[in-house]
Structures are given as C-alpha cells and as structure tokens.
N, C-alpha and C positions, 0 to 999 in steps of 0.2 A: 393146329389150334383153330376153331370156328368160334364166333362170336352167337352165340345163341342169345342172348338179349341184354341192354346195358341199364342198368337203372339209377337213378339218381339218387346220390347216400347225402341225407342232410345234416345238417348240424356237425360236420367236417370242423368248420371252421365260421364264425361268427359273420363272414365276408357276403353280403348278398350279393357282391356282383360278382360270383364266380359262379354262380345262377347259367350255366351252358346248357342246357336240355333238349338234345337234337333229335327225342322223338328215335325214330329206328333211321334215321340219318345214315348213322355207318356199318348199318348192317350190309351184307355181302346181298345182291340181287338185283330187283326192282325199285328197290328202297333207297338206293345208295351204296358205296362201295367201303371195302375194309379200308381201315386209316393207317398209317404206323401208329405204331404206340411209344412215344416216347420220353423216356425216364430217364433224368438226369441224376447220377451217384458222384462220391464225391471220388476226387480222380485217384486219392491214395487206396481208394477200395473197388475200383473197376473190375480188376482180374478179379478179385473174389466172388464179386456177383455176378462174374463169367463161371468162373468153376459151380457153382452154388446150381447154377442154370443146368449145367453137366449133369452133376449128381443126378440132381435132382430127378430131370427127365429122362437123363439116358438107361441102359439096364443092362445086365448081360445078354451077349445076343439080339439086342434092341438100341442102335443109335436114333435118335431123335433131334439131334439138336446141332447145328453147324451155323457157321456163319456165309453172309451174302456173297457173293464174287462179285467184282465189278472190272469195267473195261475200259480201257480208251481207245479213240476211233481214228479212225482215216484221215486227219482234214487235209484241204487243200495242198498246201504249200509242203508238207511230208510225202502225200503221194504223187506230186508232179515227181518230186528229185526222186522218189523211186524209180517210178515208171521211165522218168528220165535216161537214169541210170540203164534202165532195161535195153532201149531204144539208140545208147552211144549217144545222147546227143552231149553236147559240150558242155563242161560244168560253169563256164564263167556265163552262157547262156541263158542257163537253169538259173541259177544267183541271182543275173540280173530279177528275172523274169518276178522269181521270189519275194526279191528285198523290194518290189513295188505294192505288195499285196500289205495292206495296213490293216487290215483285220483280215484275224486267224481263224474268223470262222466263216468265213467267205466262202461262197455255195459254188457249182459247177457253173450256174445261171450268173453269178454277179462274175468270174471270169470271163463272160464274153462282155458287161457291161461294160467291165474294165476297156476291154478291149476296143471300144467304139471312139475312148476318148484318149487312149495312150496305143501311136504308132507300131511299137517293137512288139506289147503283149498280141497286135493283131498278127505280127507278119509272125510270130512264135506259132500260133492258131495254124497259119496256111501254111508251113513251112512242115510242121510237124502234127497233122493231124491226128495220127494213130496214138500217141502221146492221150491228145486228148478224148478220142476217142474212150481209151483203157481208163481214164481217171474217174469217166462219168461213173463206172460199176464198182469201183473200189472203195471210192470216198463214202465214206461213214462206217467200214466194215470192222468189225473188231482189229485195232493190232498188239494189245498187249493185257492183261489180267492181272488183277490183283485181289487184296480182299479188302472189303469194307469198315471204314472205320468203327463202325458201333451197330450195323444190322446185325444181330442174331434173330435165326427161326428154328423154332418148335415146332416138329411134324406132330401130325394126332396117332394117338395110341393105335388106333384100329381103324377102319373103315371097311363098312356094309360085314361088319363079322368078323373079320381077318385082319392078325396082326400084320399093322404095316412099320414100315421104317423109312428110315430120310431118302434111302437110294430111291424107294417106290417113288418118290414126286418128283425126284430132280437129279439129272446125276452129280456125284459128286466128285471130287481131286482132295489132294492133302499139298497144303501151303505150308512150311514151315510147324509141322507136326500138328496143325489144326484142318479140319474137316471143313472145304470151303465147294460153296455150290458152283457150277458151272453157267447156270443161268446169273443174269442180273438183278437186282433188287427191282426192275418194272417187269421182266418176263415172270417174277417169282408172284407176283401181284395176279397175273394172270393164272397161276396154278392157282390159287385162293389161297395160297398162305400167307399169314400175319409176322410183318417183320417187329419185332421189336429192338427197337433204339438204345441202346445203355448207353449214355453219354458220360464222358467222362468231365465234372465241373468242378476249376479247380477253390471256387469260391465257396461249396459246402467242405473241401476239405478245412477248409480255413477256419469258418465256422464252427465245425467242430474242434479246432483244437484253441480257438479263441474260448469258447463255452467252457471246455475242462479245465482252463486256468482259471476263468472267472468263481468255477467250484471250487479249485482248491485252496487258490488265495484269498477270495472271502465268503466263501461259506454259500452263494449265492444261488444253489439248489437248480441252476438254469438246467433247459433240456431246448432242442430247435424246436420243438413240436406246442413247449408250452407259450415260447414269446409268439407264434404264425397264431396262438390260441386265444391271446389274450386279446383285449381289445382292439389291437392295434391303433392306438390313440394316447402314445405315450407323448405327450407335450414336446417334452425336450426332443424327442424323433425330429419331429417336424420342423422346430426351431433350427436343428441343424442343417435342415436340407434346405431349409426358407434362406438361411446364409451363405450357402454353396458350397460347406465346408463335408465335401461327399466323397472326395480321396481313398481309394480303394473299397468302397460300397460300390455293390453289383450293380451294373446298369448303365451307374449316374455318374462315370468318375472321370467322362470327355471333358472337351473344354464347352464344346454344344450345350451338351445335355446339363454341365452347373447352370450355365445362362437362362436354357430353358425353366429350370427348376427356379429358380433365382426372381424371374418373372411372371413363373405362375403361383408362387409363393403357397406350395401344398398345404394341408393342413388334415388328412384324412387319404385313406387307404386308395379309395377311390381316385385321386389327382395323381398319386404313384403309377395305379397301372395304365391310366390315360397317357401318362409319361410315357410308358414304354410303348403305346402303341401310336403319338403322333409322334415324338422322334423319330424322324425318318424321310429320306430324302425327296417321296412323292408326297406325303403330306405337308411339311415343310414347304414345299411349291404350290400347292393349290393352296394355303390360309388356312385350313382346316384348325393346326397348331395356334395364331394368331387370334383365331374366333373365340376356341377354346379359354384364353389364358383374359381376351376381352370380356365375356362371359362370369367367368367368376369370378375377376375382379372389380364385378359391375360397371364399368366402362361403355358396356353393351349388353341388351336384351336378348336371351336364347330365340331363337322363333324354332317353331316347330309346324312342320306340317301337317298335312290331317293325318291323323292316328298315326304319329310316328311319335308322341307323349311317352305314351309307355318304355319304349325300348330307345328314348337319345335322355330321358329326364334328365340322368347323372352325369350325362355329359355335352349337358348346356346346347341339346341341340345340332351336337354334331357326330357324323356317323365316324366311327373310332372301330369300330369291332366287326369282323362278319356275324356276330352271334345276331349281332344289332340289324343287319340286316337279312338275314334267315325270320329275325321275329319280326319285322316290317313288311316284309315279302307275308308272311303268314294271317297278321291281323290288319292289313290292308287288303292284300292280293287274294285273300284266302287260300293262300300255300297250303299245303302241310308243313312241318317243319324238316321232313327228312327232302322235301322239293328247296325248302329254301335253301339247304346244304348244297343241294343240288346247284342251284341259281348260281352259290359262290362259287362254287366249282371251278362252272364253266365259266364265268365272269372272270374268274382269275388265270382263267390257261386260253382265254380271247375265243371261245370258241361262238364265234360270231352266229352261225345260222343255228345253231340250237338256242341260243339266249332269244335270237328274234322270236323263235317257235313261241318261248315262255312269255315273251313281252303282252302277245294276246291275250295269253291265260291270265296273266296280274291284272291287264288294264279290263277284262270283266269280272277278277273279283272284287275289286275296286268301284266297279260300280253299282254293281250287288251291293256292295257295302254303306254304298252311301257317297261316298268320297269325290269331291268335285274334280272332273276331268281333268283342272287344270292343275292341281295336287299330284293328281295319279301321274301325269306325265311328269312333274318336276322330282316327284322320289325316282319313277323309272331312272330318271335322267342322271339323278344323285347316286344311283346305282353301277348306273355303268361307269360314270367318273372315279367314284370312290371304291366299286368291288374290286379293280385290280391290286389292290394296295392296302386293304384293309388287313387286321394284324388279329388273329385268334386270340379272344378276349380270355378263355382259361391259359394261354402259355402267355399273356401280360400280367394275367393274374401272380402266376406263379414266379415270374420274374421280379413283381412290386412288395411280394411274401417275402421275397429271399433277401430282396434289396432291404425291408424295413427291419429283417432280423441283424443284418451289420450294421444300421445305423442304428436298435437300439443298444446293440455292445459297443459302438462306437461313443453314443451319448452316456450311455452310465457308467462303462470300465471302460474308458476312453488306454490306459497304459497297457492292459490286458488286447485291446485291439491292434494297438498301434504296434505291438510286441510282433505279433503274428506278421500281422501288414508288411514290416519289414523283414523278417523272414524270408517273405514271400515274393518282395520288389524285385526289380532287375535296377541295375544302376542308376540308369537317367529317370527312375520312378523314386528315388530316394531324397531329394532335395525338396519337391514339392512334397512328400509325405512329412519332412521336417520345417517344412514352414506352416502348414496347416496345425500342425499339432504342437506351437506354441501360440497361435490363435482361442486352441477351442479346450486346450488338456493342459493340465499338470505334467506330465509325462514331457521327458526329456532325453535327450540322445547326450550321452559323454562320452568322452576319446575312450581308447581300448584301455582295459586294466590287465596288464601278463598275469596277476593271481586273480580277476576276476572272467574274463573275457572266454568264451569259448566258440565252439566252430560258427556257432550262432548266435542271435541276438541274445545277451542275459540279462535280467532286468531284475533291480532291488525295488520290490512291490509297496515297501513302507515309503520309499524316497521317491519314489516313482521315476529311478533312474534306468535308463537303457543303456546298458553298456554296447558299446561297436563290437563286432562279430570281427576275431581273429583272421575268419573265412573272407572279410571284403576288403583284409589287404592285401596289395597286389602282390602277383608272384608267390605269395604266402599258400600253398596247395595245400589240399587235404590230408594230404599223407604229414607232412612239415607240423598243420597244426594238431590232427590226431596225437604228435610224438609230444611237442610240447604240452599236452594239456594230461595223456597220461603220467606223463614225468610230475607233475603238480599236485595228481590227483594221489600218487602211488607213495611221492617224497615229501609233500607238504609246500608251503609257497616258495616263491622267491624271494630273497633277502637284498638284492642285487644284482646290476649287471652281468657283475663277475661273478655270484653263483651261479645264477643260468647259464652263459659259459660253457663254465664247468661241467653243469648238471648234464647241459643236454647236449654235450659235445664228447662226452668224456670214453664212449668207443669208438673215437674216431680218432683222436692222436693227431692232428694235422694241423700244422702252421701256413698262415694263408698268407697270401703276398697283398691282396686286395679286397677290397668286396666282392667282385664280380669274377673273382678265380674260382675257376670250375671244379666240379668235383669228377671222379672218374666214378664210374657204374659200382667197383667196389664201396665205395664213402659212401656214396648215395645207400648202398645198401647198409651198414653200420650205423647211417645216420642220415633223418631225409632231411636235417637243417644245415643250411649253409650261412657263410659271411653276411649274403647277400640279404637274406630273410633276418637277418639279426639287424642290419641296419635299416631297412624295414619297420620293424618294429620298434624302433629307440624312433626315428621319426611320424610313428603314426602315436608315439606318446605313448606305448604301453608301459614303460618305465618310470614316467614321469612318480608318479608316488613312490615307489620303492627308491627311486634314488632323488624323493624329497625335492625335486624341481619346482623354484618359483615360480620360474616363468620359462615360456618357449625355446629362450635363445640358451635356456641350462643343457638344452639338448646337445650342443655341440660337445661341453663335457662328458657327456652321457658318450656318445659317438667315440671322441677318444680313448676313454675307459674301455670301450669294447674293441677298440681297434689293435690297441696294447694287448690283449687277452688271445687275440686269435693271432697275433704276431708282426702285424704291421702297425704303420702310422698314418695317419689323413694325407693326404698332399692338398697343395695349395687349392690343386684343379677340380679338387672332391668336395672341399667347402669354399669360395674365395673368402680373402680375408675381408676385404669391404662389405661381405654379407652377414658374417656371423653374428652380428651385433642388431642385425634385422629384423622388428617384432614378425613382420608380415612375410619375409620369408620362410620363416619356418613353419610360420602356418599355410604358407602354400607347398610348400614338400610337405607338408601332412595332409591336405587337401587331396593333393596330385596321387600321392600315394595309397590311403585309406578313403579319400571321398569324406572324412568329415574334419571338421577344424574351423576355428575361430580367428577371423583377421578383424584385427585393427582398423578400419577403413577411415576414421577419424582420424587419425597420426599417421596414417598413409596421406590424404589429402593436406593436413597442416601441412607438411615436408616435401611436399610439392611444390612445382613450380607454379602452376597456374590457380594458387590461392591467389598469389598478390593481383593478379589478374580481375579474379569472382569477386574480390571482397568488395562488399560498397552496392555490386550488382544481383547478389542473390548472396544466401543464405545456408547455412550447411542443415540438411536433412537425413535422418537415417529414412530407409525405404520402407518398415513398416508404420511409419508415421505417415506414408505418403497419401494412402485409404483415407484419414482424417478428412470428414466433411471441410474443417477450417483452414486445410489446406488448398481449396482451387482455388485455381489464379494466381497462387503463391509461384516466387521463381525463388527458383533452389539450388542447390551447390550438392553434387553427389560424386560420390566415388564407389564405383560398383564394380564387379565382372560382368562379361559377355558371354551367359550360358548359352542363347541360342541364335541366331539373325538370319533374317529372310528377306528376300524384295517382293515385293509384290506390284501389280498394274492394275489401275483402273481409268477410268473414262470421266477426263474433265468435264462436270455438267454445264460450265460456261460456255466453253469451246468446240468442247468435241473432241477434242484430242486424248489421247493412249499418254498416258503419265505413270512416274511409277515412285512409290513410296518404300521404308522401309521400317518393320518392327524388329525390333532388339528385347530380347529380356534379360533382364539384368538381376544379377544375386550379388544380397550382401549375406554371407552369412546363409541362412536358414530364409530370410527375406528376398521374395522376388517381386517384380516390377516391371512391366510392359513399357518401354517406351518407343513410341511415333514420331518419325522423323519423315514429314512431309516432304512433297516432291523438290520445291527448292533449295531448301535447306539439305536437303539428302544427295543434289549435285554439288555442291559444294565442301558435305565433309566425307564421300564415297571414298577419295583416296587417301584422308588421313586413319577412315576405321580401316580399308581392307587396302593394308601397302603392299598386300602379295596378290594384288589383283582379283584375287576370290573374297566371296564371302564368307567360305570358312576360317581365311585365316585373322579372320575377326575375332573366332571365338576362344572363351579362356580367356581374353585379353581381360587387362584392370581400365577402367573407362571413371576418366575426369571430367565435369562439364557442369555449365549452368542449364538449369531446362525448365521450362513452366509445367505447373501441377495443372490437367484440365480434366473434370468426369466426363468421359464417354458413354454414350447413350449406349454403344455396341454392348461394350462390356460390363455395365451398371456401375462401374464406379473410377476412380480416378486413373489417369496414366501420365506420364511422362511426355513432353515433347521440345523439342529443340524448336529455337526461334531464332529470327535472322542472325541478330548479334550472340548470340550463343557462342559461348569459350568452352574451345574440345580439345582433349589431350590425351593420349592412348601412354599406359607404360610399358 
C-alpha cells in the first residue's frame, strides 16, 4: 500500500480544531516518512475487521495481507546468567552480581559504571572476563517472537507490472494459524510498507450498546456519528463534567483528570481535547496545565509571541499540540509544513545535531519575516522544551469526540448509561459508579430479584431500577446462573423458596448435610446448582419478595426454609444466635457476598459504645451531607467502612523533616469520603486502626469517630480529618 497523496475532507465534523493539515508531511521520501495509521474499532468487532481486511485483499493464489512480528531482545541481566551458564561460573555468583543491577535496561557501558563504585561487580569483570567479553555481541539480539497486538499490513497488488505477494517483501511464518512477518514493525517501515493499527477500544463497544437501548427504550433515533455531528455544545455535557461527575467517560474518569476538569471548569469542545493533551506527567511539570486553566479562567492574560497568534489563539497561549508547532515552525520560520513534521520528529526522538542543523534555518526565516531576534529565540527555545511532550492534536481530537459522546448519553439517558457502565465495571469500579449516580441520575441499583435478575445487569426503564446481576454473586458461576434463569424462562417464575428447590434441583435427588457439602462430578453434571449457591442467594436478597420479607433479619427464616428443603438444619456456628436479630449484619453478609446492600449506619452508631462519648462533642452526620458548603469547620460523629487506606510522606515545611500522614476513604452505603489523619494524630491512632500491624488489615473495617469537616484546596471540596481529642473506635 503507497500513500500517493493525502487531502483534506472538510465539513467531517463541525470541529475547527481538528484542522491538522501536514501538507505532504507523511508522504514516503524527501518529504517525510510513512506514519501508522491508526483506527480504533470497538473491541467486540476486532476480529471482524481482521477478517473483513482478509477477504477483502487477499485472492486465490494472491496473499496480501499478514500481520507484524515482533521481538524481544537480549538485555543485560538474561544474557550474563546465560553466558554465565556457558562459562561454569557459579550460580550464587551470577545472583549476586544480578540482583545489584536496578535497572533492566542497563547497557554493557553502565556495567563497568557500576563497577567503579561496587567492589564484587569489579572483581566479577577481572575474574571472568570472557563472560564479559561474549555479552558485549549478544546483548540486544533477538531471543524470542511473537505477533503484534494490532499491526496488520497490506502488500500492493503489483509492482513495476508483476503480480506481487506478501512473501515478495518480507518473508513470512504461521503463528497459531495466522500469517506473521518475520521482520519487525521498524525493519518493515524500512521496506516502505504501511502498517495499519486496528485497536481494539473497549469504550466504542460500549457506546454502541449504550446508543441501541437509548433507541429502543425511548425512541431516541441516536447514531455515534450524529451526537460527534452535532454541535457539540450540549449544556448539560458540560455541566457534568464542570462537577466532576465523569465515572466511566473516556479519558476523564482518574482521580487527576476529575480535578483537572473540575478546575478548568470546560465549557466547549476545544477545553476537552486541551484536556487530553495537558494531562500528562511532562506538562503537569513544566505549568503548561496551570497557565492553561489560569488563562480561561481569566485569573491571567494569554501572551503570545510574535506570530505564534494564529496557531496558540484557542489555547490561551500555550503550546498543547505538535500540529501547533509544525504551523509556528511554518509561519514564523518559513518551514514548509511537511519540515515542521519533520522538526517534531526529531525533537521528539532527541535527535540533537539534526535539530541544531534546522535551528539556523528557522532563526533566518524568522528574520525574513520580520520577527524580532529575541522572539525567534524564545519560541526556538519553547520548542525544544515543549516538542518532546507535545501530544498529536487529531488523536486529542478524537479522544475529546469520544469522551463528549459518553457524557452526552450520560447527561440525557443517565439509566441507559449507567446500565452498560456496570455491565462493564470490574469490582472495585462499582461503589464509585453507585455513588456518583445517585448524585447526578434517577437511576438506581436494587438487590437481586430470583424472577427478575439475570446473568447481567436488568433494568425497569419506567422505574429506572437496576436490578444486581445474578453474575456478581460470589461463587454463583455462569453455568449455576445460565440453569437457574433457563428454569424461569422455560417454567414461569418462582413462587418460593421451596419451589425453586424443587425446580431447580429436581434431577439431582440429593440430601445435603450442609451448605458447603460438595457435590461429586456426576451432580454437578445433573445439576450445576449446589447448597451453597442457594444460600447465596437468600443472603444477597433474591428472595426477599417472593418470600414477602420486611426486613433483613426475615432472611434468617428464609435461610431455614431452605435448609429444611435440601435436608439439613442451621447450626448455631452457621448464624450465631446474638447476630440474627442484627439489622447491619445481614447487610454485611449481603455486602460481602453480592457487593451491594444497605446498612443502617445510624443504629449502628446509636448502639455503640462511643456515642455516649461524641455526644455533647460533635454531631452525627451522613457522608453525603459531608460536600455541603455549610458543613466546614463542622465537627461530626460518623460511622462508616474502610474501603481503602494508604500512608503516605512528605516534608515538614517548618522543620525539614520526613513526616508521614495517612488518607482513608470511607463508604457509607453508595457514599464515600476521603478522610486525612495528619502526622500526629495518625501516631497516636496507627495501632488502634491497623491491630494486625499492616495497613491492610484496616480495610473493610466499620470506623467510629468524631472528625472535623475542612475543604481542601487539593481536592476542591470537603474532607474529613481527625483532631487531637478525636474519639476513635473500630468494630
């Protein structure tokens, strides 16, 4: 495939900053060299647009089309212990020698560095030099193949008259029944052929199955191509991302990136894909990000240097793009635009004495142009700072497209998104997905229903209820809930405990001794449900309607009824009797079990010990009340879990000294909470949160205490922190 000339298609998309126009920039020559081309599909349809690529160009008699091979090399610390190996020397020798090397990509030359300043690596050098001798020629050499995640290449039909094929340019192997090059994707660069990218993302699949429900449940006509079509200036877009509430939207759903968003307060297309191109940990270090978010929020004036107007206008002055500086390099330097391509290039792969060659060439089109010396020298200079790190303004483009098409399905079909969203989470992404989305949505999570619930999330689109997914209770396998939901679908609902039982037991004949009594390979075949999934399921509340439960603790009836049916009885050890009468235990065995559930954390704290303590001294608060502006400097009474705890260190600015703090986040419910327990106060209660010595065994815990509300500048808005007299109490 040869790139014979690229032109620019307008009115794509209403977007003028996706305006990239590189002139013959990546043409194959003089001009510039071929790029990848890289296309992102959505992950559920990959293979297809692998095969699709087959058909298409392959023929009889005529392969065309294979994917890249790629390699891994030699390094250091693999080819000593080989060579080692070779030579008999001693392996606890080797080891040592090894386990002092702290970087894995350590050259032949930084081994003798090493060796100037550590004893043993020198006398290893003069003891066994033919060792090192053999490592100088090995290291870097291929030692193992594979195939490439997403380069596929397209050979060309013909060349100079004569049918060619893939073999003609490169030879080929067969990898697990696919056709893989021998060369790497840069030797393949050098043959002139064009690799193309098919990425697999799994946020267009989502996308589109978000879109198809929004069609079928209200009529809503969407397509991806129409929301990336429209203005992109949908209010409420904006509003949500202006509050941070960006949870599973492409891009923006770190803890960084809400803050950043949060502070630059977007408000148009353009502030999205600026997002994606100064998030990021070299512009974040030079202020770049800072200036930015100073700039639009009028705080501070853009400056701009000479003739650098055109190509920073929309972003206040600061270089964000290589596009930006290919057209700087251009209508300052008098580039052309496939040189300024060029400029990035090299700027970006450091290639020092060809950038200096170009330095001369800019600082006289520069003066040609008009442009005062000392201008010319400070963009050069913003050049070399900033071209290592600047981010290709068409793939922020199309990153800030993608990201504003989930936040508009997130703003208007807030339950149709949040449906998919969790479909799609993995565990510890589920609690933050359910707290944001009784913030911003109607949309709501309920315990499992047995005649409603299936392998996935099911949602009643008028009540806007999510029922929990059969699928995310534990131990409850695919095959377990495939049987129970055909049984439902084939015999009609459940009436009962003890129908389902019945139903879905009934070619299995087996009286069980306990829950956890095993089944043997035949039972499992007859039947993939056991005891233990039935009890399961009575505590993750899929029973609770059908067997008419008030409340939590009816569970434990429930539990019996089933235990009678498969042939046993509870024992004391299985429920104790001090618990069954427990609102918040049994919301924690549904917790623990299934990940959702409702505690009481109010009548946990009343029946506590350390109210009579707080009372008089603080106040009882739930933790989504905690955000309330009228809440700082408030001191408060909480009872929460410990979803996560970290220590961290920083540097007294009084003293000087190495101090170390600790944050905790804490969930009530769907509700979470950062709290800050400064250095003092954090030597004082380190052994009452972590009695097993670690910080892990902090977590999961229930956590009692008084603590002041304060807003943090970090995080824009309030948190939690303990103070000297602070009452703490762990259950």
């Amino acid at each position: 495939m040869k790139i014979i000339n690229i032109k620019f298609v307008q009115n794509i998309t209403p977007i003028k900053a996706i305006d990239c126009f590189v002139d013959q920039g990546y043409l194959q020559g003089k001009s510039g060299s071929l790029p990848d081309v890289d296309t992102d599909y959505e992950s559920l349809r990959l293979q297809d647009v692998r095969q699709y690529t087959e058909r298409r160009y392959n023929a009889p008699g005529q392969i065309r089309v294979f994917m890249a091979g790629t390699f891994t090399t030699l390094k250091l610390k693999a080819v000593l212990k080989d060579v080692s190996r070779v030579h008999r020397v001693p392996v606890n020798i080797v080891n040592y020698i090894t386990n002092v090397f702290e970087d894995g990509n350590m050259s032949w030359t930084d081994l003798f560095l090493l060796a100037a300043t550590n004893k043993k690596v020198h006398a290893f050098i003069m003891d066994y030099p033919q060792v090192i001798e053999d490592i100088r020629t090995l290291m870097g050499q291929p030692r193992s193949s594979s195939v490439h995640a997403s380069a596929q290449l397209i050979t060309p039909k013909e060349k100079d008259g004569r049918f060619m094929e893939a073999y003609d340019f490169t030879p080929l192997k067969k990898i697990d029944g696919q056709l893989v090059s021998e060369f790497s994707g840069y030797d393949l660069d050098e043959c002139g052929l064009l690799k193309n990218d098919s990425l697999a993302t799994q946020e267009l699949s989502k996308l589109r199955q978000t879109i198809e429900i929004c069609n079928d449940k209200y009529n809503a006509n969407l397509t991806f191509q129409n929301i990336v079509q429209s203005g992109l200036d949908d209010p409420k877009v904006y509003q949500l991302l202006q509050k941070g509430h960006t949870q599973n939207i492409f891009q923006f759903s770190s803890k960084g990136m809400i803050k950043f968003l949060v502070s630059m307060q977007p408000d148009k297309i353009e502030d999205l894909i600026a997002a994606n191109a100064l998030f990021r940990p070299a512009t974040l270090d030079s202020g770049s990000t800072d200036k930015y978010v100073d700039c639009k929020l009028g705080d501070a004036d853009p400056v701009y240097l000479w003739g650098t107007y055109n190509a920073m206008k929309n972003t206040y002055g600061v270089l964000c793009y290589q596009e930006q500086l290919a057209q700087i390099a251009r209508e300052v330097g008098k580039f052309s635009l496939s040189e300024g391509v060029k400029l990035v290039k090299l700027i970006s792969k450091k290639k020092v004495d060809k950038i200096l060659a170009l330095r001369d060439k800019f600082m006289a089109g520069a003066n040609e142009n008009g442009c005062p010396k000392e201008d010319a020298e400070a963009i050069w200079h913003m050049f070399e700072v900033a071209g290592g790190y600047l981010f290709n303004k068409s793939h922020a483009t199309a990153y800030a497209v993608t990201a504003y098409a989930g936040a508009y399905l997130k703003a208007n079909y807030p339950t149709a998104f949040y449906t998919i969203a969790l479909q799609w989470a993995k565990d510890d992404e589920i609690p933050t997905l359910m707290s944001e989305m009784e913030l911003c949505s109607e949309a709501k999570i309920v315990p499992p229903d047995i005649n409603v619930s299936g392998g996935t999330f099911i949602t009643d689109y008028e009540t806007n209820k999510i029922f929990w997914s059969l699928s995310r209770i534990k131990m409850l396998g695919a095959k377990a809930t495939e049987w129970i939901i055909n049984e439902r679908n084939v015999r009609g609902e459940f009436s009962s405990i003890e129908n389902f039982i019945e139903r879905i037991f009934r070619y299995k004949l087996k009286q069980y001794k306990y829950w956890d009594d095993p089944d043997n390979p035949k039972e499992v075949t007859k039947c993939p449900v056991n005891a233990r999934h039935v009890r399961h399921l009575i505590l993750s509340g899929c029973f609770d309607k059908v067997e008419n439960a008030q409340s939590v603790i009816e569970r434990y009836a429930i539990l019996e009824k089933a235990a009678k049916c498969l042939g046993f009885e509870i024992s004391e050890k299985d429920i104790p009797e001090d618990l069954r009468n427990k609102h918040y235990f049994w919301s924690q065995q549904q917790i623990a079990i299934s990940g959702i559930g409702a505690i009481d954390y109010k009548r946990i704290y009343d029946n506590s010990e350390a109210k009579p303590k707080i009372k008089g001294k603080a106040s009882w608060a739930l933790l989504k009340n905690i955000q309330d502006p009228d809440y700082d400097g408030k001191r408060v009474a909480i009872c929460a879990n410990i979803v996560d705890i970290e220590e961290k260190k920083f540097k007294d600015k009084k003293t000087g000294e190495n101090r170390v703090f600790c944050k905790l986040l804490l969930q009530q419910n769907n509700d979470l909470v950062e709290m800050v327990i400064w250095n003092d106060e954090w030597m004082n209660v380190r052994a009452i949160l972590c009695k097993g010595g670690s910080l892990s065994s902090a977590k999961n815990k229930m956590l009692i205490c008084s603590a002041q509300v304060k807003y943090s500048d970090y995080t824009g808005g309030n948190n939690l922190q303990l103070y000297k007299s602070s009452i703490i109490d762990i259950l």
